[in-house]
N, C-alpha and C positions, 0 to 999 in steps of 0.2 A: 753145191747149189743151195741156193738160200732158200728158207719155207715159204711156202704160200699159203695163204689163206684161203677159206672156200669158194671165192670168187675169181680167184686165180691171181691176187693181187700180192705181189712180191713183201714178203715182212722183214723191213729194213732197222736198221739201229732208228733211222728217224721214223720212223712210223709206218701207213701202206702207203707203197706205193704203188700206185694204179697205172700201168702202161709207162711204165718206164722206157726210157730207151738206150740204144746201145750208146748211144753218146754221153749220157748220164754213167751207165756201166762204165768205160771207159775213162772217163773223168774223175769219178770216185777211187777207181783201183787202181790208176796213175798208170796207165795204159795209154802215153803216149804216142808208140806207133800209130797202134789201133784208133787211137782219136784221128790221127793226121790225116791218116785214110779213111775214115768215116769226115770231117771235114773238105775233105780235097774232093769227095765224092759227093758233094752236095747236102748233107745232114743239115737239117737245122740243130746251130748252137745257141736257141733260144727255146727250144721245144722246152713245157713246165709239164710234172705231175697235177694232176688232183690236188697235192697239197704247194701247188704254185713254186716249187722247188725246179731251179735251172740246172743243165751242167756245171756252172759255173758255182753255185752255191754247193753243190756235190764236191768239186774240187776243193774247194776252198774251206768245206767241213774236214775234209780230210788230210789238209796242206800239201795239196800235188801241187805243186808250184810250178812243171812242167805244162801239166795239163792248164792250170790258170793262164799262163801265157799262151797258149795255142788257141785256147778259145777267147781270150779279149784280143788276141790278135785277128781271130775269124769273127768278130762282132758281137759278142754277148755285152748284154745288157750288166754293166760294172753295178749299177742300183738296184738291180732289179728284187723285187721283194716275195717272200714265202708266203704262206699264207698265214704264218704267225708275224707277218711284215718285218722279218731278218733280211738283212742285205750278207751278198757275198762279204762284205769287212768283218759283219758280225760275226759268221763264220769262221772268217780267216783269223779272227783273234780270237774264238772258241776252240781254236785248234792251237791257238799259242805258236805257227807260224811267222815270224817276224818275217821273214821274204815273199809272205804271199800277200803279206799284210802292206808292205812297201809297195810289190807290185799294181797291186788295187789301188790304191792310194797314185801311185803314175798313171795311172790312166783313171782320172778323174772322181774315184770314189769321195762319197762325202764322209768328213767324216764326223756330223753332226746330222746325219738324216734324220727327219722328222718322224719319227716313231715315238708309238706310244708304248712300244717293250724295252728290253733291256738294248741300250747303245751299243757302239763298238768298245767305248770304254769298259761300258758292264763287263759285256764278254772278257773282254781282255784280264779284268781281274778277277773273274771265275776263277780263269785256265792258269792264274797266277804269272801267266809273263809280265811282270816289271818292265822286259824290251820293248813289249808290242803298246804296255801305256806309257812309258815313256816319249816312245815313236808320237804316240796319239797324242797325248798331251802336245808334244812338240810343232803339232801340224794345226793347232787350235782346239783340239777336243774339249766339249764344254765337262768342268770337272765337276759341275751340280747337275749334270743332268738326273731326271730323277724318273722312278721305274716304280709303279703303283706296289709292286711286289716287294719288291728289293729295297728301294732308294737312291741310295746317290753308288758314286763306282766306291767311292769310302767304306757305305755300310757295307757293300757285297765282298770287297777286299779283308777289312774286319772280321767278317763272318766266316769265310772264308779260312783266316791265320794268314792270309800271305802279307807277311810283315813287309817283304821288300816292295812290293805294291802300294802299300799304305806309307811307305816312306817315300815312294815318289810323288805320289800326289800329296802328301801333307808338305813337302819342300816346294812343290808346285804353288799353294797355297788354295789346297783344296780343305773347304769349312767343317771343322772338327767337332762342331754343333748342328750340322745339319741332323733334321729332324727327320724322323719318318715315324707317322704318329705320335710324334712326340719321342720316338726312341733315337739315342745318338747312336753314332759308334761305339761309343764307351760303354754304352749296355749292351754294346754285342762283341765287345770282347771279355766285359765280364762275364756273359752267358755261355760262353768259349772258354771260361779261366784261363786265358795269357794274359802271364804278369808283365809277357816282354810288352805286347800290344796296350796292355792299362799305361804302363809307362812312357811309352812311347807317345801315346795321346795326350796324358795329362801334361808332357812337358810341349806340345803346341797347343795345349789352353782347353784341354777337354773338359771340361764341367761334370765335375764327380755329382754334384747336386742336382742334377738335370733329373728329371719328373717322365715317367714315359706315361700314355695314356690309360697306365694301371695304377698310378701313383710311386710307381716304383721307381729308387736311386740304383745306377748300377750296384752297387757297392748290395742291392736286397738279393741279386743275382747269384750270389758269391756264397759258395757253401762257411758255416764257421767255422774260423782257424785254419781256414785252407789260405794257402799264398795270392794267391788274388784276394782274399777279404782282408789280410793283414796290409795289403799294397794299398787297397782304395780307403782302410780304416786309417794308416799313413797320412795319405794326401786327403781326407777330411779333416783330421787335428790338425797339419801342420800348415801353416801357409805357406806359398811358394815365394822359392826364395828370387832376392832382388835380381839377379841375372834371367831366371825365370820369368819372372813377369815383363822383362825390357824386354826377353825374345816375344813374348805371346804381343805386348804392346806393340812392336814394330811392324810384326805378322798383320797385325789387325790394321794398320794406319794404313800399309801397300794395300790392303784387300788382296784377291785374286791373281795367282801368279806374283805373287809377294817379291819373290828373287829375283826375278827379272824387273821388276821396279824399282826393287830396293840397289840393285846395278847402274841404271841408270842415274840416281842419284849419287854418285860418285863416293858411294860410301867404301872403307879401306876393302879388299882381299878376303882379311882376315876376320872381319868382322861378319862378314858375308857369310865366311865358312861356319862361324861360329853360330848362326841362325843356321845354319844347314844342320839337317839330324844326321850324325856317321855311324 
């Protein structure tokens, strides 16, 4: 049995929760019987905590993908929001479930809701699923959305190290200067010392000279004679070379979702591929 606290309020991974109910219980611990029958017997699957948390955000924290579909089948609310304004998606791609992540997304989840915390994207490159941004990106996911904390899904992916993250949205044509305070990504993978992530950056246009709001270039980041300082000390002396700059100038002329535009214009296979990061 889980502790409580002295008010008798259940102390949960997400915090207290105050009168919880079996249907939440049931939803979290993928206790799909026990839901079917707490639903067939009239339960509300829309009852919230104290902290505005549904069944359905319980499922979806924890990728019951059983339980997700029993309850938007019995009418939860697919938007409904926490009290830190998480929707079940945000969840479902905090748990790095791709199939509950789809599921939501079939029955009408957005998947740009209007929140002022971290999107379904955020989440999604927390948890480091590449699947579930990919998925997201693929369904319109805005790829600047931007989170007072974090920033863009870029810097959290960056900070984070999930290279494979970072390489879907930078193929996507997510902004390799986007700012947060003036910090790129590039100063949060130098803060991190990934030489794979510095390189990865600089070759879609990362601006090693980029200024954050301490005055600081990635590269002040960077212990001396460590491999990230010799990598960013590299790409200060040396210019990039002319294939480098045709990829970063084409990137910039498509803007946003770069590949699929740059598709459109009937440009060869090959050349596509070669703006693609592998």
């Amino acid at each position: 049995m889980e502790p409580r606290g002295a008010d008798g309020c259940f102390l949960g991974d997400v915090g207290f929760w105050v009168e919880r109910t079996p249907v939440h219980e049931a939803a979290q611990r993928g206790e799909t019987l026990q839901l079917q029958r707490l639903i067939e017997s009239g339960a509300c699957v829309n009852q919230v905590t104290v902290d505005s948390i549904t069944p359905l955000h319980a499922a979806s924290l924890q990728g019951q993908v059983q339980c997700v579909q029993l309850l938007l089948a019995a009418g939860a609310q697919v938007d409904a929001r926490n009290i830190d304004g998480s929707t079940p998606l945000c969840d479902a791609c905090a748990s790095g479930s791709i199939e509950c992540v789809k599921l939501l997304l079939s029955y009408g989840a957005k998947v740009n809701p209007p929140l002022y915390t971290a999107s379904p994207l955020h989440e999604a490159c927390m948890s480091g699923s590449s699947e579930c941004v990919r998925l997201l990106i693929d369904v319109g996911a805005n790829l600047e959305a931007h989170d007072c904390h974090f920033g863009t899904p870029l810097h959290v992916a960056c900070a984070r190290e999930h290279l494979d993250c970072v390489k879907v949205l930078l193929n996507a044509g997510a902004n390799v200067n986007a700012a947060k305070l003036h910090e790129t990504a590039l100063h949060h993978a130098a803060k991190v010392k990934n030489v794979d992530l510095i390189e990865m950056l600089v070759e879609f246009g990362g601006n090693i000279y980029a200024r954050d709001n301490r005055g600081k270039k990635p590269s002040d980041y960077a212990w001396n004679s460590s491999a990230p300082a010799k990598c960013l000390e590299f790409y200060e002396k040396t210019p990039l070379t002319l294939s480098q700059l045709c990829r970063v100038s084409l990137r910039r002329a498509t803007g946003v979702r770069g590949l699929e535009k740059i598709t459109k214009l009937n440009i060869p296979p090959r050349l596509i591929d070669y703006l693609s990061y592998n």
